[in-house]
Every structure is written in C-alpha cells, then in structure tokens.
N, C-alpha and C positions, 0 to 999 in steps of 0.2 A: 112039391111042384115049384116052389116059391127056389131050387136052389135049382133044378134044373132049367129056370128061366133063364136064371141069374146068370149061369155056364150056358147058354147059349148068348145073352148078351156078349158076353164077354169073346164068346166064340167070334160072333159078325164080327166084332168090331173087329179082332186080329187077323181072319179070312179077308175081311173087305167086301162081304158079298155085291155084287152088284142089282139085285132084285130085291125090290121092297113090297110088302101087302100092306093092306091097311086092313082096318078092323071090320071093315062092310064088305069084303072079300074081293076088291077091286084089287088089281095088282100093278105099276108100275115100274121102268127100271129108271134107275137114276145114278149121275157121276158117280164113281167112290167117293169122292169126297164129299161131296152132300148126302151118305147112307146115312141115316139114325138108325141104327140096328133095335133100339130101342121100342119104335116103330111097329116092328115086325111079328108080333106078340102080344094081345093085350095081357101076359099074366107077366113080361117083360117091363109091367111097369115101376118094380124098385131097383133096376137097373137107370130107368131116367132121373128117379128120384137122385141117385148117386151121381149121375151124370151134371145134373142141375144144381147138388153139393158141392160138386166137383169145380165146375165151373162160378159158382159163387166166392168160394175159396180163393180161385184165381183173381178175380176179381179183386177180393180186397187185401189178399197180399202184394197183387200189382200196385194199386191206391194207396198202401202202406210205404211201400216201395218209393212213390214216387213224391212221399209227401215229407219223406228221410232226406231222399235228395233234396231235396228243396231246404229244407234249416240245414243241412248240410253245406248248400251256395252261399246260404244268407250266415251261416257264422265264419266262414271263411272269406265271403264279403268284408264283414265286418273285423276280423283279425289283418285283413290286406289296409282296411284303412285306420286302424289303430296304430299297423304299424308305418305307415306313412305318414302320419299326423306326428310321430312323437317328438318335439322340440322340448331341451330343456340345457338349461346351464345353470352351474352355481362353483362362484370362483371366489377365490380369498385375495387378499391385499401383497400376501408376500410370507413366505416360510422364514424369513428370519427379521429379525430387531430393525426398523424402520419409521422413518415416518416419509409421509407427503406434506412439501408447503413448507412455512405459506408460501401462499404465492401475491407478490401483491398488486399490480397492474388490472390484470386480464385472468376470469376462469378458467382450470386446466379442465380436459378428463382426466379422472381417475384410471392408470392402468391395474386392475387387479390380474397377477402373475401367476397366483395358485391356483391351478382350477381342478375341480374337485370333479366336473361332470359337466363334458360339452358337445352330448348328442345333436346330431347334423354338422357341428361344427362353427356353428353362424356365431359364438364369441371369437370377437380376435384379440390375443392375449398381447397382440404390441400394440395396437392401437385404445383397447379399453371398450370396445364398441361393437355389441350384438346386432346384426344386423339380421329383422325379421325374414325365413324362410320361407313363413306361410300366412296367412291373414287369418286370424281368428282373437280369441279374447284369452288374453294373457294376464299372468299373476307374475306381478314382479314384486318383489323383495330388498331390503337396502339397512342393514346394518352397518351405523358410523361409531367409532371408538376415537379418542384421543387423551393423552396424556403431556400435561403440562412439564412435565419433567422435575418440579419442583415446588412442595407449597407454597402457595399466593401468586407463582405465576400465574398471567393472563393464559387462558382458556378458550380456546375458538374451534366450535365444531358446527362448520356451514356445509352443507352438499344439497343437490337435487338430484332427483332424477328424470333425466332428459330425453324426449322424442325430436328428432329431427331439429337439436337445438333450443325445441322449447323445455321449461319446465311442469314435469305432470307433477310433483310433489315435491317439498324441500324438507330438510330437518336443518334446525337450526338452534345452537345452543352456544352464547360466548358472556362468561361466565370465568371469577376471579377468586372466588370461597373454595373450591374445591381441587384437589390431582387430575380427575380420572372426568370423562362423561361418557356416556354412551347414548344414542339413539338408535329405533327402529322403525320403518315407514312399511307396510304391505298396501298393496294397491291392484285393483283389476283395472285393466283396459284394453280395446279393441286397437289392433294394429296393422296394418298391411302390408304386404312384403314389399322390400327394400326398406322400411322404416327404420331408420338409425335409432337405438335406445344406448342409453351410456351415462355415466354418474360424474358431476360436474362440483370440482371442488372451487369455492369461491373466495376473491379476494382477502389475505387475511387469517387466511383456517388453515387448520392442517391436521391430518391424523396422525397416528401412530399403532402399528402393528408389531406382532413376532409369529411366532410357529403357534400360538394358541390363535391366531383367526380370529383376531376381533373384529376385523372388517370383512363382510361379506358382502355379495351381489349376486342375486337368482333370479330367476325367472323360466317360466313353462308355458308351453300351450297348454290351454284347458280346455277349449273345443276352438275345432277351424270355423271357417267362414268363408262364405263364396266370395 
C-alpha cells in the first residue's frame, strides 16, 4: 500500500491535478500551483515526509550557499586591500666603489642609486626622497658604513633619518682608533601621505660603498591608516 501511495504521489505532482480532498471527505479545487498532492490521501503521507526532506535540503544547501558567498566577498575584500596597501622600498648607496662627503657647510640628502625593490614607485632615485603614498605606520630601516681609507685616519659616520626635514633618528659615530664603522637604526612610525622621508648626511661625515651594499635604506607599510 505504502508504494502505491508513493506512485500516486508522485503521479499528482506530474499530472498537476487540479482537485484536492481532504481526510474528512470534503473536497475543494484549488490553483495548480498551490496542489499538495500529498494532501490527497492520508496513506500519502511518506510522500510529504519526502517532500518536507526535500525541502529542508533546499534550505540548507541555499544557507550553505549563501554563507560561501559571503567569506568569498570578505577574502577577496581583503586580497583587494592588501593589494592596494602594499608600499615598500629598499635601496643601496651605489653598485660600485664610492663614497659620499664630506660635506662641510650644510646637510646633503643621501641619494641611494641601487634600488633593490621600489613598489608603488614613491622612492625617487635622483632626489634621495620617498615620498609617503598612503598614511599608516611604517618601518623604516637605515644602514650607514664608512671607511677611513687608511689607519688612524679620522673616522666620521653622522646621518639621520628625516621626516619632512626633521630628524626621527641619527646614528652617529666619529672615531680615530679604527678603518671601518658601521651602524644600524630600525624604527616605527606613523606617516601621512606626501610626508617626505630621506636620509641626511651631516656636516663633516662621509660614507663609503661598492657592489657589496654596505649602505642601505628600506622601508614598508605595515598597516594603513585613515
């Protein structure tokens, strides 16, 4: 009995009938599209079970569906502003045998001429001077090297590194016992676009470079800011 309901269930639904009974032997017709054929038979009732499967199913493979899209928006959100955000440079003093300085008047920039990596473009290699793309909070970096050229010469290794002129950090080493010195500064700080950053050799100092990069300059965005 239970399979001939079932083949009649399934019969309505494909006919379409248009007359429905109910179980107290009243009878009504109604749209096709609101039949429940299901309805039409109480021994029809594991046809509605199935029908009520059926529809739960839908349900929450819709739900699944739509909860896919959604981390779907949101990781492709977030790959559009990672890649929007990404600022970075890091540049050398010069590929061959060099120095800078002294100079002795007035503070130069430093042009550093190697650049190793200058996404967005915002280093400019003839002036010396990064200029911020986007406002957030930045790691800049500053590697200074010099070479006296000869024992017991005098020794000067002065630089800062400058925002709009000022200094946010110096290293500072002038010194007559040794050849060679090197220093290194790492530093966070919040910047905003147009902000001029740039490394400032002062009166007196002077570096010296070749093809091994002893003087370097970097800096990245590490998150933006409204």
């Amino acid at each position: 009995m239970k399979g001939v309901a079932v083949l009649f269930c399934v019969l309505s639904l494909v006919l379409g009938q248009g007359q429905i009974y109910s179980w107290d032997g009243t009878g009504e017709t109604l749209a096709p599209d609101l039949i429940n054929p299901c309805l039409t038979d109480q021994n029809s009732c594991g046809c509605c079970v199935m029908q009520r499967q059926k529809w739960q199913l839908e349900q929450y493979l819709n739900s699944s569906l739509n909860s896919l899209e959604d981390l779907l928006t949101s990781a492709q959100t977030t790959l559009r502003n990672i890649r929007e955000n990404r600022v970075a440079f890091s540049v050398g003093l010069t590929d061959k045998r060099r120095c800078v300085g002294p100079v002795k008047m007035t503070a130069i920039n430093v042009v550093y001429q190697s650049i190793f990596i200058n996404i967005e473009e915002a280093y400019n290699s003839t002036t010396g001077v990064f200029t911020v793309p986007r406002s957030g909070v930045y790691n800049l970096a500053l590697t200074v090297f010099s070479d006296a050229g000869s024992p017991g010469a005098p020794l000067a290794v002065c630089t800062s590194i400058r925002r709009n002129g000022v200094a946010l950090a110096a290293l500072k080493e002038i010194y007559d016992q040794d050849q060679e010195d090197q220093a290194t500064a790492v530093i966070l700080v919040e910047l905003r676009v147009g902000d001029r950053v740039s490394v400032s050799l002062q009166p007196g100092c002077w570096l010296c470079d070749d093809q091994n990069h002893y003087n370097t300059f970097s800096g990245f965005l590490l998150y933006a800011t409204v």
